[in-house]
C-alpha positions in Angstrom: -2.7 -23.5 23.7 -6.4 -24.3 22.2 -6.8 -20.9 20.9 -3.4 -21.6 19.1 -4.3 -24.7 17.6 -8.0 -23.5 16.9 -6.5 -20.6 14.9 -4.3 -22.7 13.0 -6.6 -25.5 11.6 -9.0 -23.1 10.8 -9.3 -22.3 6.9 -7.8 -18.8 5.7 -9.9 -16.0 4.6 -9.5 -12.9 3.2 -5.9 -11.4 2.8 -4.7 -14.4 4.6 -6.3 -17.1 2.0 -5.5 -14.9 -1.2 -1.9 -14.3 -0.5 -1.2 -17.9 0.9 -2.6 -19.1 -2.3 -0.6 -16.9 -4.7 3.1 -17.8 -5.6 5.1 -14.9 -4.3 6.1 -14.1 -7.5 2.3 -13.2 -8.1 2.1 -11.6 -5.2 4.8 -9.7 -6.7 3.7 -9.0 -10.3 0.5 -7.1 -8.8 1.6 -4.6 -6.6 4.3 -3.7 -9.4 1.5 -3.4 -11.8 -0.6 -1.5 -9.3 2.1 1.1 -7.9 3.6 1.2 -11.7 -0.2 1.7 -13.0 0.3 5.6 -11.6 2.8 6.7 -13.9 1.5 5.3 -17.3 -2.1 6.1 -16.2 -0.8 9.9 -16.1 1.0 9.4 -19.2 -2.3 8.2 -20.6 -4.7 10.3 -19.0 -2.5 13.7 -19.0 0.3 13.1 -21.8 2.7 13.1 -19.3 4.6 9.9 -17.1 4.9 11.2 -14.0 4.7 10.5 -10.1 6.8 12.8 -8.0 5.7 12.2 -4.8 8.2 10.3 -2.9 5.6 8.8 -0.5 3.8 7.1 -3.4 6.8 6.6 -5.8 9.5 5.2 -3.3 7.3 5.1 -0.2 4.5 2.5 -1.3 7.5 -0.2 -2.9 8.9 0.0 1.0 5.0 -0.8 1.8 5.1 -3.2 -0.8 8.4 -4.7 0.9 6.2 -5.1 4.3 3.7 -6.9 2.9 5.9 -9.5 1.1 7.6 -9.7 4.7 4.2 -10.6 6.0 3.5 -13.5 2.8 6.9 -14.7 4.0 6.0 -15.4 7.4 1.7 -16.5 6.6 3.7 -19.0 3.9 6.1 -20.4 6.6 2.8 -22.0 8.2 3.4 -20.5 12.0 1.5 -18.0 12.2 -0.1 -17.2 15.3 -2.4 -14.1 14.2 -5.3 -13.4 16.7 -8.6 -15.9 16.0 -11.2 -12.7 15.4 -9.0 -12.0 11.7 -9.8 -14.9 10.8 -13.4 -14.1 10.4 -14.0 -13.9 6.8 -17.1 -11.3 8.5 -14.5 -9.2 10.1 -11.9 -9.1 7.3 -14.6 -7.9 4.5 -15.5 -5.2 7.3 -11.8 -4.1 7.4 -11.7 -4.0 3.6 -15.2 -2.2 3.6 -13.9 0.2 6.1 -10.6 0.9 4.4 -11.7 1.6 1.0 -14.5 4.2 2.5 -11.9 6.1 4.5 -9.5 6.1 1.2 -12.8 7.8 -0.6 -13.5 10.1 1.8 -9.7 11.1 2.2 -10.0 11.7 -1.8 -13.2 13.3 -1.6 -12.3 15.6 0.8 -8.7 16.3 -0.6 -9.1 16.3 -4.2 -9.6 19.4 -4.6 -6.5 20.6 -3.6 -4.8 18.1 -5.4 -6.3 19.3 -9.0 -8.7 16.1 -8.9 -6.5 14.2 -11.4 -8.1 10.3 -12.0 -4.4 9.0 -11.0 -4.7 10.9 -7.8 -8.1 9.1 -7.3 -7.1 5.6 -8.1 -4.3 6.2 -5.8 -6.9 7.2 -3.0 -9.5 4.7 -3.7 -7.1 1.6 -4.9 -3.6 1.1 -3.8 -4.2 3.3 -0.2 -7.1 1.5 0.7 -5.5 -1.9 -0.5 -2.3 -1.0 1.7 -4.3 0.1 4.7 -6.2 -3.1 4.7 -3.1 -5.5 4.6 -1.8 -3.6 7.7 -4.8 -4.1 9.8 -4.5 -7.9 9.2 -0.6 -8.9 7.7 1.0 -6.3 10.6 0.1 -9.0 13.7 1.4 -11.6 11.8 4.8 -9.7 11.5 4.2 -8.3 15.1 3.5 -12.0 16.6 5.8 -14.2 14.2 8.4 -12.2 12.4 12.1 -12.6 13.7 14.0 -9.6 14.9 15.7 -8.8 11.1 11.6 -9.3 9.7 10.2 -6.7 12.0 13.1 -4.4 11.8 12.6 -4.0 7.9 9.0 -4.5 8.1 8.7 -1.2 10.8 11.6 0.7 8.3 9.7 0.6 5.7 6.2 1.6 7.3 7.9 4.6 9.0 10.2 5.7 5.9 7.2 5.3 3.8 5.5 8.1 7.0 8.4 10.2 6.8 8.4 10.5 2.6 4.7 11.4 3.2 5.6 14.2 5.5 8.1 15.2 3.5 5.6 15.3 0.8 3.3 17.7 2.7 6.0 19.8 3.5 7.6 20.6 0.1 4.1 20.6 -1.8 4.6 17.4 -3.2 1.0 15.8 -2.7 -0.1 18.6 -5.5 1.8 16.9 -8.1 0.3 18.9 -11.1 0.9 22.1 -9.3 4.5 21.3 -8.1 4.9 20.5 -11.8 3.5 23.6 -13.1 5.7 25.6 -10.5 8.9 23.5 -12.1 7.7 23.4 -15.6 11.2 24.8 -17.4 12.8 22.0 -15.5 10.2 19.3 -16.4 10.4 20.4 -19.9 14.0 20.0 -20.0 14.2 16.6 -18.8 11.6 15.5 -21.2 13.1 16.7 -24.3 16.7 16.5 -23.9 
């Protein structure tokens, strides 16, 4: 019962303090503008909008949706989430780790993904970002979320896994080359 009240009155840090503090509508505003970032940066950066993996373009939103179950739960003030994440220490060490393993996943994958600098923001941003919230938001769901919050929560982590095998399966990580492969198709849809 101390450990639950010591966890409680102590300050929030990291993911816990920055998404207490934002409105959810905030919260909202920049994963859109992060996950929608992929498809204008290609249309800058390559002169064409595109993003058709379905792990990234359908999958991450469903992360997204897991993550704004989480807010829900930190904002309704009982969250019980274990005292060692609430080391501001531990939490840079879990951002520090998951940004170096979203760099050395693009480092050691870019090259069969045509290096594209979507592809690497994707890596090195919004994977590393996601992977961070999990290791600290998914106790709070875990510990805190009712039945319908964990449900949805675990359906959209495991759909989001299922899109990315998918992915791997019909050559869909490879966007530029899945494109190139479905060109007369592609060109269709863009000019009629």
């Amino acid at each position: 019962m101390n450990d639950r009240k010591e966890s409680l009155n102590k300050p929030f840090v990291g993911s816990y303090l920055a998404l207490s503090v934002l409105p959810m509508w905030a919260t909202v505003a920049i994963f859109v503008a992060l996950l929608l970032a992929i498809p204008v940066g290609r249309d800058i950066t390559e002169g064409m909008m595109y993003n058709i993996s379905y792990s990234s373009a359908v999958g991450d939103f469903g992360l997204m949706v897991a993550v704004l179950i989480a807010v829900t739960i930190l904002k309704r003030g009982v969250t019980k989430f274990p005292r060692w994440l609430q080391s501001g220490r531990v939490q840079f060490f879990l951002a520090l780790v998951s940004f170096t393993l979203g760099t050395v996943a693009c480092i050691t994958t870019i090259a069969s993904r045509q290096g594209q600098v979507m592809d690497v923001y994707h890596d090195i941003v919004v994977a590393p970002l996601f992977l961070y919230l999990a290791i600290t938001l998914l106790p709070i769901v875990f510990r805190d979320g009712t039945k319908v919050e964990l449900s949805v929560a675990v359906f959209c982590i495991l759909s989001w896994a299922l899109l990315g095998w998918f992915d791997a399966n019909h050559q869909l990580l490879n966007q530029r080359q899945w494109l190139a492969h479905h060109a007369n198709l592609v060109w269709c849809m863009r000019y009629y």
